[in-house]
C-alpha positions in Angstrom: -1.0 -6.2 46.6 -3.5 -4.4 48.8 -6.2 -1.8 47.2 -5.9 2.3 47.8 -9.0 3.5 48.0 -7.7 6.4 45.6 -7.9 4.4 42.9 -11.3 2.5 43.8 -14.5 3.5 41.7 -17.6 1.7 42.4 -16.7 -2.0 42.9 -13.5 -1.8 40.5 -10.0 -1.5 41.8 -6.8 -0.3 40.5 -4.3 -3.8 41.0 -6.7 -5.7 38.5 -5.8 -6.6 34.6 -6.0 -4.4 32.2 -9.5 -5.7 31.3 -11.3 -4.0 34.2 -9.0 -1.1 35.1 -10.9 2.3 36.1 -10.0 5.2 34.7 -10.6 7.2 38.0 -11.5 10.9 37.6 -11.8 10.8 34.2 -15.5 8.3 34.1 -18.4 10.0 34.4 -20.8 10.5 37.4 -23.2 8.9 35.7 -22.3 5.4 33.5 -22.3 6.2 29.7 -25.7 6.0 28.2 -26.1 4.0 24.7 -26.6 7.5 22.8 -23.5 8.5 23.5 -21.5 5.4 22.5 -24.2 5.7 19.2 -22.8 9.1 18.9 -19.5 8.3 19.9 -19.1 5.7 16.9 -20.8 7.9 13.9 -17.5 9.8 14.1 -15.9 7.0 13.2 -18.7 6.1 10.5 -18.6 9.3 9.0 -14.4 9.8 9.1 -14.3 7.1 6.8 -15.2 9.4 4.3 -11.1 10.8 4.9 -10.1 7.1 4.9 -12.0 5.8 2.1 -12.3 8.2 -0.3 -9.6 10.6 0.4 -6.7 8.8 1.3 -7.0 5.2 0.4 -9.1 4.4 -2.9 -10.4 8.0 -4.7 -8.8 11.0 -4.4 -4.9 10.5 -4.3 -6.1 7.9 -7.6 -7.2 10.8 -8.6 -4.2 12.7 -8.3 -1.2 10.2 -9.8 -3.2 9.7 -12.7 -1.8 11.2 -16.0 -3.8 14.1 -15.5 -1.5 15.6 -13.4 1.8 14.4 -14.6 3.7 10.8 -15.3 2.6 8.9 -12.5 5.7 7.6 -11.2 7.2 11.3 -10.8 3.4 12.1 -9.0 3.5 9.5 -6.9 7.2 10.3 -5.6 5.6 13.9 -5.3 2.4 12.1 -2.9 5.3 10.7 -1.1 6.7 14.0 0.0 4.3 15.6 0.4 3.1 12.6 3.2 6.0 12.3 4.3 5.8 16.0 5.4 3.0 15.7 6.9 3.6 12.3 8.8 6.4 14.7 10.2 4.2 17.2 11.7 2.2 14.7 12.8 5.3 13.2 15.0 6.5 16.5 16.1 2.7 18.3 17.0 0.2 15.5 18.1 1.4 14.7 21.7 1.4 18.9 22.5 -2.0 19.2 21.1 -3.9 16.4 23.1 -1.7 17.6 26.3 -2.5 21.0 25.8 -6.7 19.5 25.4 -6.0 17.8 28.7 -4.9 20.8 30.4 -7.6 23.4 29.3 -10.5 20.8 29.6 -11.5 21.5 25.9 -11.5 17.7 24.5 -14.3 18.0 22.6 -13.7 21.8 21.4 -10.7 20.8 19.8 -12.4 17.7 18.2 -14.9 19.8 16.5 -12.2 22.7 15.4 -10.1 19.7 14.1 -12.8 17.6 12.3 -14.6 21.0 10.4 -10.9 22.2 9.2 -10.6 18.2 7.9 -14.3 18.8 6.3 -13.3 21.9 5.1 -10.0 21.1 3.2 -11.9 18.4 1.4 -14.3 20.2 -0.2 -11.7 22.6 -1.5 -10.7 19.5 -3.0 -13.5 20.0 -5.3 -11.4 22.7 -7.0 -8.5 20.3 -7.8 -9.2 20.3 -11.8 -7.5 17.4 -13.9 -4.7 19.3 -15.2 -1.0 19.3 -13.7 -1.3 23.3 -12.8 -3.5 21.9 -9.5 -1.3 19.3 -8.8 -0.2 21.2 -5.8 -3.0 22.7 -4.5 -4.4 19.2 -4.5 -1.3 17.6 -2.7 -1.7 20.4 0.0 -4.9 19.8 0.5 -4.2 16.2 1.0 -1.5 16.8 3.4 -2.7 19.2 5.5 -6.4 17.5 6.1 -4.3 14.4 6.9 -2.4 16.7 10.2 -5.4 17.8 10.7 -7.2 14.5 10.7 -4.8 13.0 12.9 -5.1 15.7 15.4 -8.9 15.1 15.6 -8.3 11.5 16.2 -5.7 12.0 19.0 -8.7 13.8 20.5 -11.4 11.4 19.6 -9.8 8.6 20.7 -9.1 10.5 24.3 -12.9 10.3 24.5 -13.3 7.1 25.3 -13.6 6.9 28.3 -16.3 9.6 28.5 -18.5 6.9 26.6 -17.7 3.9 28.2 -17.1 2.2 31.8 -14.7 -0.5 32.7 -16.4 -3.1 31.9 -17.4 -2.1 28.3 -14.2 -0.2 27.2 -13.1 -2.8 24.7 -16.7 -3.4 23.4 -17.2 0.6 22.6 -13.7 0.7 21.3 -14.5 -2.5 18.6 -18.0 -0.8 17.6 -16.1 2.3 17.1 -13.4 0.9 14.7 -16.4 -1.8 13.1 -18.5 1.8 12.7 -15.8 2.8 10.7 -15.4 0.1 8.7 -18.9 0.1 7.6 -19.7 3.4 7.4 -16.4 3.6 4.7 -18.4 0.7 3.0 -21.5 2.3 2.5 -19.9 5.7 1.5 -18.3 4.0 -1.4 -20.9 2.1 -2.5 -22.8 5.4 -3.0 -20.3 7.5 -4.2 -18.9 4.3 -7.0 -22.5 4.0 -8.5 -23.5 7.1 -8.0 -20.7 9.4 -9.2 -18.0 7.6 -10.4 -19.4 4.9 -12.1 -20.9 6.5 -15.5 -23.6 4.6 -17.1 -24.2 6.3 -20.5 -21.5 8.7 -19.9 -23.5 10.1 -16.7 -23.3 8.6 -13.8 -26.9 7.7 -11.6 -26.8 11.3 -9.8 -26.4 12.6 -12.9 -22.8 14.2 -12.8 -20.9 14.0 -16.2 -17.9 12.4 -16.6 -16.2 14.8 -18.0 -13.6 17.7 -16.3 -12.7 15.3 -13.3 -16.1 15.8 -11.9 -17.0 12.4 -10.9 -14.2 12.7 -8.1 -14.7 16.4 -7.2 -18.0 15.6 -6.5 -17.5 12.6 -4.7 -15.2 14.3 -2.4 -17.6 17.0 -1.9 -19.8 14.4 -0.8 -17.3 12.8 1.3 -16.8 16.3 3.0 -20.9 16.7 3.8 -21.0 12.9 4.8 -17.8 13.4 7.4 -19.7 17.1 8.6 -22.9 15.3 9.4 -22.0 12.3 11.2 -19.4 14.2 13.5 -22.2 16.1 14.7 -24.1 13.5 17.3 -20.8 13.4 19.4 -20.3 17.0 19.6 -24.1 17.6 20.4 -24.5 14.9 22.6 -21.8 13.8 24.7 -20.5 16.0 27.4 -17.7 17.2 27.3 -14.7 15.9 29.6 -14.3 17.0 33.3 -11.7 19.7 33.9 -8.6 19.3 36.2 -10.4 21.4 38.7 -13.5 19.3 38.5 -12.2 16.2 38.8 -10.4 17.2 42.0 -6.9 17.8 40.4 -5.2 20.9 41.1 -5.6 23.4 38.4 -3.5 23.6 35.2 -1.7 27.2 34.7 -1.5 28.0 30.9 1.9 27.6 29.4 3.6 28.3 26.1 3.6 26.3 23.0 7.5 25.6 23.4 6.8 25.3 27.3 4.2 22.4 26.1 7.6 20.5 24.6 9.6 20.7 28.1 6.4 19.5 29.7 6.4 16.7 27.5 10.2 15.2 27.6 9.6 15.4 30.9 6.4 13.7 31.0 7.7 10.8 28.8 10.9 10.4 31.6 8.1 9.7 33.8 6.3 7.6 31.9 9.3 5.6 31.2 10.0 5.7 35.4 6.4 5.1 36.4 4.4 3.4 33.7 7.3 1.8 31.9 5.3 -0.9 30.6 2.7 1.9 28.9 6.0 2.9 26.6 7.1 -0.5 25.7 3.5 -0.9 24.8 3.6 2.6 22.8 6.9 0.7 20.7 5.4 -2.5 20.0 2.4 -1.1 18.6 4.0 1.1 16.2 4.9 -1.6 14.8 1.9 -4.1 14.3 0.3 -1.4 13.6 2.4 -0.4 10.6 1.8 -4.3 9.2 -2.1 -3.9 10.2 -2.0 -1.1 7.9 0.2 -2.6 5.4 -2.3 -5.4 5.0 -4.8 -2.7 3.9 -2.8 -0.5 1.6 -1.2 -3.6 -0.2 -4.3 -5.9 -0.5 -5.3 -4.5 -3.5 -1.7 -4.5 -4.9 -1.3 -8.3 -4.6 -4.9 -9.1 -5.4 -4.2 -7.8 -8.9 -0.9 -8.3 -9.5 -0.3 -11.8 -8.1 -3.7 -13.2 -8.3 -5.0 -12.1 -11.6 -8.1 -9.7 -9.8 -9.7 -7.4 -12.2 -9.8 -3.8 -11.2 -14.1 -4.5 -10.6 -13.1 -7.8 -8.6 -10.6 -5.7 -6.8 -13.0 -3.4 -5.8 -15.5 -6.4 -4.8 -12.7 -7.7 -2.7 -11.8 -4.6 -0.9 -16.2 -3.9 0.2 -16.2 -7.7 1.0 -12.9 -7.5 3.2 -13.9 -4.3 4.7 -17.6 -6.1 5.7 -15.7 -8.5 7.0 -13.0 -6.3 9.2 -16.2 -4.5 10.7 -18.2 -7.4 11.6 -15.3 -9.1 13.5 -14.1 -5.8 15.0 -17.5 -5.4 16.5 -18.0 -8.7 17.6 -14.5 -9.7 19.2 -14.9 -6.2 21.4 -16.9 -8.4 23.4 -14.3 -11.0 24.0 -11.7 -8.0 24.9 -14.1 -7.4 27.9 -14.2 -10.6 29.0 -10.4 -11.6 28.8 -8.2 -8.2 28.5 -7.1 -7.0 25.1 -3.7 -8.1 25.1 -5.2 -11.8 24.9 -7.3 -10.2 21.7 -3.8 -8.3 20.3 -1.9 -11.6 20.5 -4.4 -13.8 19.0 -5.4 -11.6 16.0 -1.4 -10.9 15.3 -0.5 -14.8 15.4 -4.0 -15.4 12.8 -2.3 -12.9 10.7 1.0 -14.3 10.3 -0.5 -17.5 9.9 -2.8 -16.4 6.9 -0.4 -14.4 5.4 2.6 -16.8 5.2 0.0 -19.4 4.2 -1.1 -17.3 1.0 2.7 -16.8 0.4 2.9 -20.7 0.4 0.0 -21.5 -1.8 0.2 -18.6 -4.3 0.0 -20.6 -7.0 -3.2 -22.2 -6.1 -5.2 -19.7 -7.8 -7.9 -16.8 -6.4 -9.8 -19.5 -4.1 -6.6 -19.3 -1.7 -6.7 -15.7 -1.7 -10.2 -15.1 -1.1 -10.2 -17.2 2.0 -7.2 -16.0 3.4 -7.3 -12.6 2.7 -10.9 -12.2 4.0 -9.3 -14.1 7.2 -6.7 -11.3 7.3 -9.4 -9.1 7.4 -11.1 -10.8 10.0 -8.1 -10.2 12.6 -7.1 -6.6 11.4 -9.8 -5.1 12.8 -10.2 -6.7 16.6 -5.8 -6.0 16.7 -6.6 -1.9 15.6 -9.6 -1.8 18.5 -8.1 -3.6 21.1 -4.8 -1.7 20.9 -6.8 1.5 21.3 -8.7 -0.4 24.5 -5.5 -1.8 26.1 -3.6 2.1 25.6 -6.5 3.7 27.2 -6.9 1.5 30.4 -3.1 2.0 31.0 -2.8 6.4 30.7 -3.0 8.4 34.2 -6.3 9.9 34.8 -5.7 13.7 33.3 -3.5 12.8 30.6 -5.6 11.0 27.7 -4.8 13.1 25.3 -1.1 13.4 25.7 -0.7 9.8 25.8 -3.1 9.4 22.5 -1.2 11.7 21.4 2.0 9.8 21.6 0.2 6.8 20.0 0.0 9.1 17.2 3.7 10.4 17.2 4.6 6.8 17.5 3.1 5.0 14.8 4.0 7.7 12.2 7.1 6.7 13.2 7.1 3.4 12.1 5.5 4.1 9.0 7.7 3.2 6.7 8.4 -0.5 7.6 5.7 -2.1 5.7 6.3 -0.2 2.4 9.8 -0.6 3.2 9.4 -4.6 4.0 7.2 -5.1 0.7 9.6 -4.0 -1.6 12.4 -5.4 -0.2 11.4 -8.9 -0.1 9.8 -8.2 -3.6 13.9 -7.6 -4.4 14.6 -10.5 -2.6 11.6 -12.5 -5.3 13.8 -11.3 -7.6 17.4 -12.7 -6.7 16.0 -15.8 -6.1 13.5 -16.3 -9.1 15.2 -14.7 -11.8 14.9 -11.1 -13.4 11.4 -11.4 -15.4 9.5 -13.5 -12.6 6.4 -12.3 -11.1 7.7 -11.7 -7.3 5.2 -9.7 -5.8 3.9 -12.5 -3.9 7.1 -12.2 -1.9 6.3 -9.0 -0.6 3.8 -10.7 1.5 6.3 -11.7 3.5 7.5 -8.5 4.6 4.3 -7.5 6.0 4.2 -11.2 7.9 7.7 -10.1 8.9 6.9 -6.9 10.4 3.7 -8.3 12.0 5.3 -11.0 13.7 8.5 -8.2 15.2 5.2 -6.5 16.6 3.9 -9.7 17.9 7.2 -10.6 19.6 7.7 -7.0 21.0 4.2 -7.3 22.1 4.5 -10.6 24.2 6.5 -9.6 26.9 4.5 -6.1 28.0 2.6 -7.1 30.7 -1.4 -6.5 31.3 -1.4 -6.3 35.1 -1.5 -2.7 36.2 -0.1 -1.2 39.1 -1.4 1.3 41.3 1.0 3.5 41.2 0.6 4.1 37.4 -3.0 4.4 38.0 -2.6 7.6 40.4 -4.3 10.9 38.8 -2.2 12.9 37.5 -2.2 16.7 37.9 -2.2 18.2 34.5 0.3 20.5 35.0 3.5 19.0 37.4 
């Protein structure tokens, strides 16, 4: 296959593997200086605060405890109200980052996104144990999660505005391992210093009384996610417009004009850059086990390995050290081979681990704490490389759309994991006997749906062609 200069920048060309792939118009003139991949990755460091604290280990806690109601009816509440907004997610992400492509606005829209996020968690401050807030607080939740998601389709369209060819998959890694960390130090602070009372006050001094030890703390989440989203929006420049990267120039179209643009943007995906969609499919499904490994660590730690809720907690810092370290360090190795090499590896460590804890559950903690933390290990470098091998693959102009669709299509497939887990918990059941511990089985649900991504994953090819890598004008 012979070279178009079209699709030359520098010394790269467009027929190579996805590990040096140009993103034509859309790199800068100038390479990416470290500050801005610095600034690039607080945003990650300080959105952990939403991951963290919010969503994952403080504030929906918070909210199914008996405060606010029994907590099996408030948890089938949560479930509604996140299931709404995983809907809205679906339906909105793809038009938002399409309509940020068009209006050359990237970064606008990432800082009206993020301070809306910032700003719906401290209201969460108001949320007062008592089952009269229970749906102000499950509003809040749900709508800073769309909103959340819609700064992230955005952020992640950045990428390329920090990072050249040949370092695409290490900024992508110290992004995610940025996160990782930065959601590690947050809780540290936030445990000992608000949640954690000693005396009945906690070390910052905030009673334990009234719910405040978790209003504060996601007050403080809120100011920790406002000040570390700052150095990207200060700092990096914002993204060239179709007219400035030679594309012709976008009209301005209505919001249910942005749909048609869209179905008709994904028929030519599916004719010109097939392989990008069978990619968007497979990874809406490893990633659904990648975060099912996450969200149900905890679970089977304590239920099926005897953690206490401080070992848990000891566990979940340690695996999250462990995530980031990895995630920053195998970004090198996506450079060097590609990321689907990276994908592939992780995926078959993580069905390995997992069905290896599932086979040796009764060998006590030691198992767990090994494999698990090995779990961790590959959870990480499989989230940043499928963020490094989507971006080398989307036309030059359409970042956001595409990010966008990575959104709409792993919201899609969120309900395998959960729905894998407590099936083959069922399954425990049947076979062991009503009364038998069989959580452990659910382990092999996530394995299950990890290794349907892995073998979905396989086949999509890393070669790109030229033809998918011609610029796209933002507005066909």
């Amino acid at each position: 296959m012979t070279c178009n200069p079209l699709f030359t920048v520098g010394h790269y060309c467009g027929c190579m593997t996805d590990g040096v792939i140009p993103h034509d118009t859309a790199l800068p003139a100038v390479g990416p200086k470290g500050r801005h991949v610095l600034a690039w990755g607080l945003w990650d460091w300080g959105s952990a605060s939403f991951n963290a604290v919010i969503t994952t280990f403080v504030f929906t806690v918070y909210l199914t405890s008996d405060s606010f109601g029994g907590e099996t009816t408030v948890s089938a509440q949560l479930g509604i109200a996140m299931t709404i907004a995983g809907v809205l997610v679906a339906l909105l992400a793809p038009i938002t980052g399409q309509r940020s492509d068009r209006g050359g606005r990237r970064k606008l829209w990432l800082a009206v996104n993020t301070y809306i996020v910032v700003a719906l968690s401290a209201l969460m401050f108001f949320v007062a144990p008592d089952a009269s807030y229970l749906w102000l607080g499950l509003f809040l939740l749900a709508a800073g999660t769309v909103f959340f998601e819609f700064a992230s389709v955005n952020y992640n369209a950045m990428i390329w505005q920090v990072s050249t060819p040949k370092t695409i998959g290490k900024v992508s890694g110290f992004g995610w391992g940025m996160g990782y960390v930065g959601g590690i130090v947050l809780l540290l602070i936030v445990y000992f210093g608000f949640i954690n009372p000693i005396g009945g006050t906690a070390l910052f001094g905030v009673p334990s009384t009234d719910g405040l030890p978790v209003r504060v703390t996601v007050l403080a989440s809120a100011i920790w996610f406002g000040i570390f989203a700052l150095p990207v929006l200060l700092s990096v420049p914002e993204y060239r417009s179709a007219k400035e990267s030679g594309v012709p120039k976008a009209k301005r179209v209505g919001f249910l004009e942005s749909y048609r643009i869209l179905f008709r943007d994904i028929r030519s995906l599916y004719r010109e850059s097939r392989q990008t969609l069978y990619f968007l499919i497979a990874s809406a499904v490893f990633r659904d086990g990648l975060t099912g490994v996450f969200t149900f660590g905890g679970v089977l730690a304590a239920g099926s390995f005897g953690f206490s809720s401080g070992e848990v907690i000891i566990f979940a810092i340690a695996a999250n050290v462990v995530a980031g370290a990895s995630t920053i360090l195998v970004g090198l190795l996506d450079d060097r081979f590609g990321a689907k090499p990276v994908i592939v590896t992780s995926l078959v460590g993580l069905v390995i681990c997992g069905t290896v804890i599932f086979v040796l559950h009764d060998s006590g903690q030691t198992v767990f704490w090994v494999f698990a933390l090995a779990l961790a290990a590959f959870v990480g470098p499989a989230q940043a490389a499928s963020r490094s091998f989507l971006a080398r693959r989307i036309p030059a102009g359409r970042d956001g759309e595409i990010f966008g669709l990575y959104a709409t299509t792993g919201k899609a497939a969120t309900f395998l994991s959960p729905l894998m887990f407590t099936l083959f918990i069922s399954i425990g059941v049947a076979v062991l006997g009503p009364g038998a511990n069989a959580q452990y089985w659910g382990i092999l649900g996530i394995v299950l749906v990890l290794l349907v991504g892995l073998l979905l994953m396989i086949p999509v090819k890393s070669t790109i062609d030229t033809a998918e890598r011609e610029p796209q004008p933002a507005g066909r």
